[in-house]
N, C-alpha and C positions, 0 to 999 in steps of 0.2 A: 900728433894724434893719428890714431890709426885710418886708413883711409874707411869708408864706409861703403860696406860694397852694395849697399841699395843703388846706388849712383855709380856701377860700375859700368851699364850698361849705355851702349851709346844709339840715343834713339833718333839718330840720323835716318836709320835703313828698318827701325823696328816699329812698325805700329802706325806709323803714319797714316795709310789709309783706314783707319779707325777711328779718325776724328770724324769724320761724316761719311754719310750714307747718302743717295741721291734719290728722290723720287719725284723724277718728273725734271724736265728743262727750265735752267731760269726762262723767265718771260721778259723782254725789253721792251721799253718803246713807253711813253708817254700812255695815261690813265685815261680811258673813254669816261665811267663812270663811275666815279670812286665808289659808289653801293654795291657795284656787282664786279669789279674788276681794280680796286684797293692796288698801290703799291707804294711802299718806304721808299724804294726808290727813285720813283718821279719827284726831280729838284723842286717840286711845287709843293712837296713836304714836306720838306726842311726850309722853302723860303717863307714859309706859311700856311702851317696847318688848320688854323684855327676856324676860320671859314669851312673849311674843308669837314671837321669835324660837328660843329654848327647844323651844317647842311644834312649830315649824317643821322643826328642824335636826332631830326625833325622826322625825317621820312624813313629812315633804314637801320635802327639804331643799332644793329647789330647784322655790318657788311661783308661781303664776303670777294674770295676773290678765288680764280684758279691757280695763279701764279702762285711759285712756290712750290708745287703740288697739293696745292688747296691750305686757303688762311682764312682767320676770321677778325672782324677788327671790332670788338663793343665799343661802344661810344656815352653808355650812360654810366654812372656812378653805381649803383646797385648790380649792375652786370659786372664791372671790372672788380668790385669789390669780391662777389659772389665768387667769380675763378680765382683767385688768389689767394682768396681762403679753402678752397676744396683743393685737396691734394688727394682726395678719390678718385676725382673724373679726370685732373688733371695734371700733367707731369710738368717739372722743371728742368729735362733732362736736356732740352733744347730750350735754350735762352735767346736767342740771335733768329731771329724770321731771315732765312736764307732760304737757297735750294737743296741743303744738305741738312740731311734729318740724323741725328747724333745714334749709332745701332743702340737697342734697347739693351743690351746685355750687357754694357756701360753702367747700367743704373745698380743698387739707387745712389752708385757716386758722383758719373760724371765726369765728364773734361775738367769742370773746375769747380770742386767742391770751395764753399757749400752750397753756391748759388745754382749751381744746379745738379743739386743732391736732392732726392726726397725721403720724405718718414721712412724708416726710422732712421735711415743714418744721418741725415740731416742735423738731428737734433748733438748729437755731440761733437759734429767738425765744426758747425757755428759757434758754440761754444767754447771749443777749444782758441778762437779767436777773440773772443768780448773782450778778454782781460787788456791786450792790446787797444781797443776802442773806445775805453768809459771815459767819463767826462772828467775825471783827475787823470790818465794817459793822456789824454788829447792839450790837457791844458800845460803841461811839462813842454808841448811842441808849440803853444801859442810865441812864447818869445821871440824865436827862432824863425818862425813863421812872419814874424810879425817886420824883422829887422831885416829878412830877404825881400820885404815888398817895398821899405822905406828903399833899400840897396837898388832894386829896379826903377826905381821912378828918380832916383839919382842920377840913372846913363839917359832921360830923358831932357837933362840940359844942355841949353841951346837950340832944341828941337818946336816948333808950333803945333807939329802932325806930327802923332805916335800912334800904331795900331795898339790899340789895347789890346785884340786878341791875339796876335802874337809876341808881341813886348812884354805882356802884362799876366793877362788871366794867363796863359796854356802854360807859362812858368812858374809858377806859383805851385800847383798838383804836383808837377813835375819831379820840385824839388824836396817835399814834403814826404812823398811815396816813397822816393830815392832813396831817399833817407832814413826810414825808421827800415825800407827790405834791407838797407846797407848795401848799396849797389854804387858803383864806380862813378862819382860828379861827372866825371870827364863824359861819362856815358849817358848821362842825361838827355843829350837830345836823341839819342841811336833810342831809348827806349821807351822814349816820349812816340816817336816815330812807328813804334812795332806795337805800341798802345794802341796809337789812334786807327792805322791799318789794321787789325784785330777786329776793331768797333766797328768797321768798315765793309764787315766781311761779308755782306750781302750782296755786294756789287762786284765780288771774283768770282773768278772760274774756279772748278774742284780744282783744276791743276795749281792757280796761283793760290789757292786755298793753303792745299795740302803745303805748296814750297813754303809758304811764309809759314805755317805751323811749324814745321820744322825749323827755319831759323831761329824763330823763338824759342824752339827746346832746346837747341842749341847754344844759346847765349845764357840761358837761364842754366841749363846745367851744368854749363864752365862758371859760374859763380854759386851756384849750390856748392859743387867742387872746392870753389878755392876758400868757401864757407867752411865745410868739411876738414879742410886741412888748420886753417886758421878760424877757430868759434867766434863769433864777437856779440855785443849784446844789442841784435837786431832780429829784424822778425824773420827773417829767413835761419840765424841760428835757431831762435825760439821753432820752429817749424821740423825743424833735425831733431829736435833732442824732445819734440811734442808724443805723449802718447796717447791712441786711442783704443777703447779696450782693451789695454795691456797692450799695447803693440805699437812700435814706432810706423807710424805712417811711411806709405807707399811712395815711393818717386813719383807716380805721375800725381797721385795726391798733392805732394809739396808742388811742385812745379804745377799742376793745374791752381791749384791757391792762391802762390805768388804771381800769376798769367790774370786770377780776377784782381787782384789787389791793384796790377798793373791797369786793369782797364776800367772798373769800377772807381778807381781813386784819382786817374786821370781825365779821363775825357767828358764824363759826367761833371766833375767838380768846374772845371774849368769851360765847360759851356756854362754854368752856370753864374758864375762870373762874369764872363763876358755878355750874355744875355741879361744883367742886373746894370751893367755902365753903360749898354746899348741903350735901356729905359732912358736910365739919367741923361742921356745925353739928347734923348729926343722928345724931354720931359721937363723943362725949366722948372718949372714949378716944384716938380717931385725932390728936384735936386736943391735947391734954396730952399726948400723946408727941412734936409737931411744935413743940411750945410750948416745951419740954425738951429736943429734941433737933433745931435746925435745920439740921444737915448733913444729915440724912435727906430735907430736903424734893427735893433733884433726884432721888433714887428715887422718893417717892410718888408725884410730879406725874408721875411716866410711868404708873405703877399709874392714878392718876388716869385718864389719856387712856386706857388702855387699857379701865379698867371703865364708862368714859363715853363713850368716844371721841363726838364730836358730830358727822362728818360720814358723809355719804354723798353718795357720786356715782352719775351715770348713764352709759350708755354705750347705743349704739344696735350692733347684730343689722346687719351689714353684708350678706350677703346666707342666703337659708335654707340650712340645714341641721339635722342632729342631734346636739343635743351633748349628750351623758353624761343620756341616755337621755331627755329632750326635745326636741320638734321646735318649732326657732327658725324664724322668718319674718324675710326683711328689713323691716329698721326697727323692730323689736321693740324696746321698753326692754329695759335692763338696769339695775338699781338696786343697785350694788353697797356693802353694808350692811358698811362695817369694823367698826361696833361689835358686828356679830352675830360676825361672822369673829374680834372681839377677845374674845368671849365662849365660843369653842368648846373644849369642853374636848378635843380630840384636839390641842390645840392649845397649850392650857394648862393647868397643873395648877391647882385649886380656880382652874376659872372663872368661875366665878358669884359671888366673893368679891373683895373690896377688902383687899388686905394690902399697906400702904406701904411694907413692906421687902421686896417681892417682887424679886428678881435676878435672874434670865433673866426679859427680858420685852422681846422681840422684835414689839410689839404693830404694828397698823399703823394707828394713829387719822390717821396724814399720808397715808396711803394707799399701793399699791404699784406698781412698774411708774416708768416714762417720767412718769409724772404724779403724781409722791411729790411732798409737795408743797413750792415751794424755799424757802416762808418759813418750814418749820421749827425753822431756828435763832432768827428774830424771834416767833414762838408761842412757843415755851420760854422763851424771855427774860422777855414779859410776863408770862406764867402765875408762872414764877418770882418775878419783882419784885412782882408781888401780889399774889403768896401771903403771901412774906416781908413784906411793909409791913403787910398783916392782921395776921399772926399778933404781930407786932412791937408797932403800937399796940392794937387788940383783941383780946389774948388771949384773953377769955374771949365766948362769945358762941353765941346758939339759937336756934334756928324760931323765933319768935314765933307757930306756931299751923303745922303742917303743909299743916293744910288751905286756905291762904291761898298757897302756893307754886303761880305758875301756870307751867308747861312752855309750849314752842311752836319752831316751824322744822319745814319740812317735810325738810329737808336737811341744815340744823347745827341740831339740838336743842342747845332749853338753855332755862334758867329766865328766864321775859321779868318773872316776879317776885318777889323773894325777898326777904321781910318778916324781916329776924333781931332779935333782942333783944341790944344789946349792951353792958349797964349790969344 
């Protein structure tokens, strides 16, 4: 095949500083008052938000912060729903609350369409991916899925203590992503790695920003490449030979695409995982009733996402105004917190509680709006398949010491380590 010269281009030395824009110094240091001075990165967010947001939704329901170069964080259901559906006041062009603001003239594609694409282009790069995510694709991967989690819990003999979230959940995404972009097994953990640092990216400097941006164009466009030369039938060929309004899509399009697949389908999926056996494990009860009763598991695992949900998105303050009784600036963060919005009790009844047979539970752990997110059906799937291969070959199983359980993600929380007992 002919080579394709969209991808002739080597974006080692081109464009790099175009991934972000800066305004204003990151801010460090531990949080005075999370109402007035907010940060994702204070470890007291990822060890436990909940209180934190609780506290917010009482007195400040909608808190701000100058860090960043100014952010805002809503905290009730009606608020986060409201931004997510307006794609007038509010842009997706910056997804990630950092210190580097994505330049406007990006839009309405974006780093990595389509999640942060807006109307009108939006509506046909998302599109151009459903076909890949519906609930007959996703179930052709369930086997597969199904026989790599019985495979992992196999190298788990002889062992008492296994971290789930290493051994377990963060493999699982891993291999599933790998596999339908058709990307190298052997490379599995190099881009498990370049995933999670990605997710991560609010806590580098522009300088380790931009280098790790570029390693990852870098790796990604030597196997676009070697895609290019040899087609196969995966979503990275599917993405070469895609077109939109008549036009084969842009290089940084493909490569910004396959960079969300990378981070949306890893480190999300896989907090959530490990944040659902973290329950079980510190929840006897929940668990000898799922042990007993495993038709019940496709409700928990939603109660699941809802009392945990692990993501959060950002959204940028398109131009100033005042909205609901604060005065926005353009390019202002917005950090909008589903697991606060899943925790409001005007919103749900016994919020603040985990009850697996909960029945109305409209929660929005995939988020809401135009950018709900489309690989919901393949999230369910694996949370599903690994819950049930847990609960199937280890039933019985504990903290191995609470205190040993490390949190982390500025964006998708989840446990980066979860030591359980399970013998």
């Amino acid at each position: 095949m002919a080579v394709d010269d969209r991808f002739n281009k080597d974006f080692r030395h081109t464009d790099r500083d175009r991934f972000h824009v800066s305004r204003g110094e990151i801010v460090t240091g531990p949080v005075t008052d999370w109402a007035t001075d907010f940060s994702h990165l204070d470890p007291r967010w990822a060890e436990d938000p909940f209180p934190i947001m609780d506290d917010l939704r009482q007195r400040c329901p909608i808190a701000h912060t100058d860090r960043f170069g100014g952010a805002w964080l809503p905290t009730l259901y009606e608020d986060v729903a409201a931004i997510a559906y307006d794609t007038d006041h509010f842009s997706s062009l910056g997804t990630n609350l950092s210190e580097f603001r994505p330049p406007r003239d990006l839009a309405p594609i974006g780093e990595a369409p389509p999640i942060t694409s807006d109307p009108p282009f939006h509506h046909g790069a998302r599109k151009l991916l459903l076909p890949a995510f519906t609930k007959t694709a996703v179930a052709k991967l369930e086997p597969g899925t199904r026989a790599f989690c019985h495979s992992l819990i196999d190298g788990f003999k002889g062992r008492d203590v296994v971290d789930a979230a290493h051994d377990y959940a963060q493999q699982i995404p891993s291999r599933v992503i790998g596999d339908m972009l058709g990307l190298p097994p052997e490379d599995r953990q190099r881009f498990h790695e370049l995933a999670t640092k990605l997710e991560g990216e609010g806590k580098q400097s522009r300088e380790e920003r931009i280098e790790h941006m570029g390693r990852v164009f870098i790796y990604l466009l030597a196997e676009v490449n070697k895609h290019v030369e040899q087609p196969r039938d995966d979503l990275i060929s599917y993405l070469l030979n895609a077109e939109l309004h008549g036009r084969k899509l842009e290089p940084n399009h493909v490569i910004g695409t396959i960079m969300l697949l990378l981070i949306a389908g890893i480190s999300t999926t896989y907090s959530a995982i490990g944040t659902s056996l973290w329950h079980l494990a510190g929840h006897p009860q929940d668990r000898e009733r799922l042990v007993a009763e495993p038709e019940l598991l496709p409700t928990a695992l939603e109660e699941f996402l809802r009392a945990y949900a692990p993501v959060t998105m950002a959204r940028l303050v398109k131009d100033d105004m005042h909205w609901r009784g604060v005065d926005m600036k353009a390019d202002d963060w917005i950090l909008l917190s589903f697991p606060a919005a899943n925790r409001d009790p005007a919103q749900f009844d016994r919020a603040d509680e985990v009850v697996i047979d909960r029945e109305a539970n409209r929660h929005a752990a995939f988020g809401l709006g135009i950018h709900r997110c489309l690989g919901s059906h393949l999230a369910r799937m694996e949370l599903r398949v690994a819950l049930e291969v847990w609960l199937e070959r280890v039933p019985e199983f504990s903290l191995q010491n609470p205190a040993t359980v490390a949190w982390g993600g500025t964006q998708a929380r989840g446990p980066k380590t979860l030591p359980l007992r399970i013998r």
